[in-house]
C-alpha positions in Angstrom: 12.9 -20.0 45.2 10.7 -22.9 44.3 8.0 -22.8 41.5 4.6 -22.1 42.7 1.9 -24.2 43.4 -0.3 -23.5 41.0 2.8 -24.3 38.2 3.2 -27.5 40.0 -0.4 -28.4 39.9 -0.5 -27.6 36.3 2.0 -29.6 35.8 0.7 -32.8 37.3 -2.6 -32.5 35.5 -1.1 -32.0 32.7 1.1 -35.5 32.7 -2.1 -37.0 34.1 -4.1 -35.8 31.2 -1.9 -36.8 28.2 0.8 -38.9 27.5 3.7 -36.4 28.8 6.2 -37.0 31.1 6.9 -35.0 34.1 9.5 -33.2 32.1 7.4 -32.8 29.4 4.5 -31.2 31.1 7.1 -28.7 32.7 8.3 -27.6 29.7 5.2 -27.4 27.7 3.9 -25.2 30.9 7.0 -23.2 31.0 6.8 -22.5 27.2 3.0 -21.1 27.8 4.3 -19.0 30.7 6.9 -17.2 29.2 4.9 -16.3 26.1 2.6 -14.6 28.2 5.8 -12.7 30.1 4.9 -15.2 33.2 7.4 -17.2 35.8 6.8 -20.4 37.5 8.0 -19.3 40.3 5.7 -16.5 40.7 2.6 -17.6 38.8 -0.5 -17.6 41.1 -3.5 -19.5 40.5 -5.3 -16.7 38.7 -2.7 -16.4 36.1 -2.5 -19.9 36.0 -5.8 -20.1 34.6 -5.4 -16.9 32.3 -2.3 -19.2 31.1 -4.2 -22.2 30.3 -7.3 -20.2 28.4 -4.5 -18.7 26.3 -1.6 -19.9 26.0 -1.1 -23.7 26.9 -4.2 -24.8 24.0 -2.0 -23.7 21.0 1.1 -25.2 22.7 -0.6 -28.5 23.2 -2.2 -28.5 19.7 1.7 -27.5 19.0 2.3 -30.9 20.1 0.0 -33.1 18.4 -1.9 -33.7 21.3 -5.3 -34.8 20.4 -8.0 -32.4 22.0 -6.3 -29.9 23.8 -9.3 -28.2 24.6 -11.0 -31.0 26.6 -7.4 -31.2 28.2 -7.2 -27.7 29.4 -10.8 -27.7 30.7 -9.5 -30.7 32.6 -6.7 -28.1 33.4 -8.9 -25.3 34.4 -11.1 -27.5 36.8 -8.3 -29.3 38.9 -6.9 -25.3 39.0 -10.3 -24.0 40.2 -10.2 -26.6 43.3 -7.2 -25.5 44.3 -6.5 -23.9 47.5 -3.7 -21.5 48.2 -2.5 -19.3 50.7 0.2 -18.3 48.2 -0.1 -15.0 46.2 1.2 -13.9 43.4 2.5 -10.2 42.8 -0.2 -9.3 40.5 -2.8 -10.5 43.0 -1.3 -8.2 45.8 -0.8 -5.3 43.9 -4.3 -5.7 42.3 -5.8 -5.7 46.2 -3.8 -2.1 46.6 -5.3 -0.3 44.0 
């Protein structure tokens, strides 16, 4: 199974918005996910967010990386204009009740 789009998207902004490569972002990414008990291959876009908020500033500050904040707000918006058919199980169990 790949990793989810909204991992992959996170991904990219992050290298866009720093001075991280690819493999870097990934990592950094994957370190955030797992502390919150997350997977990239079954993050959706809300947790994605949730992620960012929480998790992927202190990482990034972590890192040396100056302003984190303005980086995951940079993070956040390129998330919010993302469009996906894909769901993730806590958005279809959430829809159940």
């Amino acid at each position: 199974m790949a990793d989810s789009v909204a991992f992959n998207r996170t991904c990219e902004l992050l290298a866009e918005h720093t001075a991280f490569s690819d493999l870097e972002a990934r990592g950094t990414v994957r370190l955030a996910l797992r502390s919150l008990g997350q997977s990239a291959k079954t993050v959706g876009k809300t947790e994605m967010m949730i992620a960012v908020r929480s998790a992927l500033e202190p990482e990034l500050a972590a890192r040396s990386v100056a302003d984190a904040g303005t980086v995951c707000r940079r993070i956040l918006d390129g998330l919010a204009a993302l469009e996906t058919s894909e769901q993730s199980p806590y958005e279809i169990f959430s829809r159940l009740g």
